[in-house]
C-alpha positions, 0 to 999 in steps of 0.5 A: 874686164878681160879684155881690160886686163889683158891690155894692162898685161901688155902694158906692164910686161915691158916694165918687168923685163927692166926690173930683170937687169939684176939679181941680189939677195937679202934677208928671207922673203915669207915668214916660214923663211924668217928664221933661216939664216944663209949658208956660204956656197960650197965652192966647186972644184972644177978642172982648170982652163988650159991657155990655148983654150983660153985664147981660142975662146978670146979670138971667138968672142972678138970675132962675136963683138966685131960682128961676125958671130959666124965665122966664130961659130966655126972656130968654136965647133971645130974647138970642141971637137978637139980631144982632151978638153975637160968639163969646164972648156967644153962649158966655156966653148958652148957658152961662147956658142951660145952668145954667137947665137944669140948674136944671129938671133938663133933662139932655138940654138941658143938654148940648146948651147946653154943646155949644154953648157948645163949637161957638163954637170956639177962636177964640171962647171962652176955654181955661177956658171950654172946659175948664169945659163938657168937664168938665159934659159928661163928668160929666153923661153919666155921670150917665146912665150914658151911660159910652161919651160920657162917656169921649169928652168926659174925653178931650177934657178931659185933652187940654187939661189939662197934667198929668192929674188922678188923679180924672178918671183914676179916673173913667175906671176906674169907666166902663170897669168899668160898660161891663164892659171890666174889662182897660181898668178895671184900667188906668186904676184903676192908673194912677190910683194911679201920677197921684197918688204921682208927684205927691206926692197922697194915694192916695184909698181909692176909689182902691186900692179900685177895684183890689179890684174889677176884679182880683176881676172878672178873678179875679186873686187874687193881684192883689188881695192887695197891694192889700188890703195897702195898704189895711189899712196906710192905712186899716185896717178890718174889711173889709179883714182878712176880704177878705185872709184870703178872698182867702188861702183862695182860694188854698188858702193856710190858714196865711196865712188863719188869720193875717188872721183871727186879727189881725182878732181880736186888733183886735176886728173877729170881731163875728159868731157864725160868724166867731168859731167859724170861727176857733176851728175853723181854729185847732183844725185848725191844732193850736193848741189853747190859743188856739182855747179862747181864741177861742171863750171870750172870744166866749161872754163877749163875748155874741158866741157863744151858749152852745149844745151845738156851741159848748161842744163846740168849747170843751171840745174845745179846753180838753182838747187843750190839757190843760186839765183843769179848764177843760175839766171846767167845759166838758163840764159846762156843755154836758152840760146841753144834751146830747140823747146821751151823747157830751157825758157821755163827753168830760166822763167822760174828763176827770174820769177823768185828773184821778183823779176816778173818782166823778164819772167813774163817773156820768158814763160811766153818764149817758153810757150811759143817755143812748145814742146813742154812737159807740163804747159798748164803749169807754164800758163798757170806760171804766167798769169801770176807773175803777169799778175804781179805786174797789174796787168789783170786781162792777161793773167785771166787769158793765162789762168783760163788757158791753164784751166784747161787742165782739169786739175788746175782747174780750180785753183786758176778759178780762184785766181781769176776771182782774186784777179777780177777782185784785185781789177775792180779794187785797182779801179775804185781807188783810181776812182777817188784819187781822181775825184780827189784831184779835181 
């Protein structure tokens, strides 16, 4: 399971990076939030940018756009070298720094700009300013997987922000799972979900997925089953319903396990082989036989399951505790023609001989004996005789019972048999006696 669910952090970690596009407020995320009520930003007073600073810092950022981040670099850092510039320029030069860098896919430098940007202090900078520089660091740490610093520089972050953002909660989450303090994780990925209702938001599927993640590292499985739930409610999909169902069977909960797979069924999402079988066998289990037919048959049509001898033997199976004779006659047939014993011809035998069908019976009780390999063989005998007996013809039914009486447990009763065949032969004979007399 952690081998599963660290592939599922692969896979929705590039999904959280599109939920990082934008940041908004709203109202309190958690109730001990809910009766405080946001307070107007104080605005900063900060010293005021000169215009020859100002049209420096342009010809750097067309320079940076043009693609020659570089030769920007040089101009800004021989810019901030310049006596008298106050707080706020030197912010704006190594802000602009930074996007060079960032340019030249220098990471390194590019944190340390924007920590710089930071060091001008409150009384230098704007609050936006700042809040803009925290978030670049934070998600360039994380960028490198340095998920400890990461957490240092959201925090700094959220400390500024009114009313915390469900994304950035989120984000947390997914650092804590990587430094795998999944206990941490699990917080952060619920309080993420919390943010986002108490502020009218739209619950992100990342979101709640994240929540199957940890629970499943923490091996909480009834954690992760309401989770799936929601899922399958908002954005219902494959996935989910064989998650639920695995997830039910974990907790040796068959009956509801059945019911997901076989509601993933009914929306056509079994489109493997081996999940359609399962299904039919967990419903033969479940004595359902009628619908564990339907299962395995609408996967052969399908082109789903293939028609080998196991999979007509399930079906065949199937038909004939449901009592459905016929089709389960047309089952064994087919499967006969796949058959390397004789248990297929003594299943379809059987078949033949409740619908009174004892001919084709007969043969195939006898292709069930030359073919061998029979779990029961007297039984198969003993079977015979009485359908060959069914048919009049007395002298085989006695060979097949006296074959059958070699297993002592049969034989008394294939005794008996043989006295009611020899009685039935020698009653046969006396009225074939008179009708003869009659006629002359």
């Amino acid at each position: 399971m952690k081998t599963l669910a660290a592939a599922i952090a692969l896979l929705i970690l590039p999904l959280m990076l599109d939920s990082m596009g934008h940041y908004t407020t709203g109202a309190a995320y958690a109730a001990q939030e809910s009766g405080k009520k946001a307070s107007k930003q104080k605005t900063r007073k900060v010293p005021a940018m000169r215009e020859k600073t100002y049209k420096t810092l342009s010809e750097a950022n067309v320079l940076i756009e043009e693609g020659s981040p570089a030769e920007a670099i040089v101009m800004l850092d021989k810019m901030h070298r310049r006596r008298g510039l106050n707080r706020y320029e030197v912010a704006q030069i190594w802000s602009a720094l930074a996007y060079a860098y960032y340019a030249l896919d220098d990471v390194p430098k590019t944190i340390e700009a924007y920590k710089q940007v930071l060091a001008q202090g409150k009384e230098g900078i704007p609050e936006a300013m700042e809040i803009s520089a925290l978030r670049a660091i934070f998600q360039l740490y994380y960028s490198e997987a340095n998920y400890p610093t990461a957490l240092i520089y959201i925090d700094r972050w959220l400390a500024l922000k009114e009313i915390p953002d469900p994304a950035t909660i989120y984000m947390k989450a997914i650092c804590y799972y990587q430094m795998n303090e999944f206990r941490n994780s699990l917080i952060y990925a619920l309080q993420t979900e919390e943010i986002a209702i108490a502020q009218a938001k739209t619950v992100k599927e990342s979101w709640l997925y994240m929540q199957v993640v940890v629970y499943s590292e923490l091996e909480d499985w009834r954690g992760v089953i309401p989770v799936l739930e929601k899922l399958i409610v908002s954005f219902p999909s494959r996935q989910y319903w064989l998650q639920l169902a695995a997830m039910y069977s974990e907790l040796e909960e068959e009956n509801n396990a059945l019911g997901a797979y076989y509601a993933a069924h009914l929306q056509g999402m079994l489109i493997r082989e081996s999940e359609v079988v399962m299904l039919s066998q967990r419903l033969l289990n479940a004595e359902v036989p009628f619908e564990a037919a339907v299962v395995m048959e609408r996967g052969m049509d399908d082109g789903v399951v293939e028609r080998t001898e196991k999979n007509l033997r399930t079906l065949g199976q199937a038909w004939t505790m449901a009592q459905e004779t016929e089709k389960a006659i047309e089952t064994w047939r087919q499967a006969s023609e796949y058959a390397e014993d004789g248990q297929i011809f003594y299943r379809l035998a059987n078949a033949l001989a409740n619908e009174d069908r004892h001919a084709d019976a007969v043969k195939a009780y006898q292709d069930a004996l030359d073919r061998g390999d029979l779990k029961k063989p007297s039984e198969v005998s003993l079977l015979l005789g009485i359908s060959q007996m069914q048919l009049g013809r007395w002298d085989q039914a006695v060979d097949s019972f006296r074959d059958a009486s070699k297993d002592k447990k049969k034989a008394k009763q294939c005794r008996q048999y043989i006295r009611y065949v020899r009685g039935e032969k020698r009653r046969e004979a006396a009225l074939k006696e008179i009708e003869r007399e009659f006629s002359l």
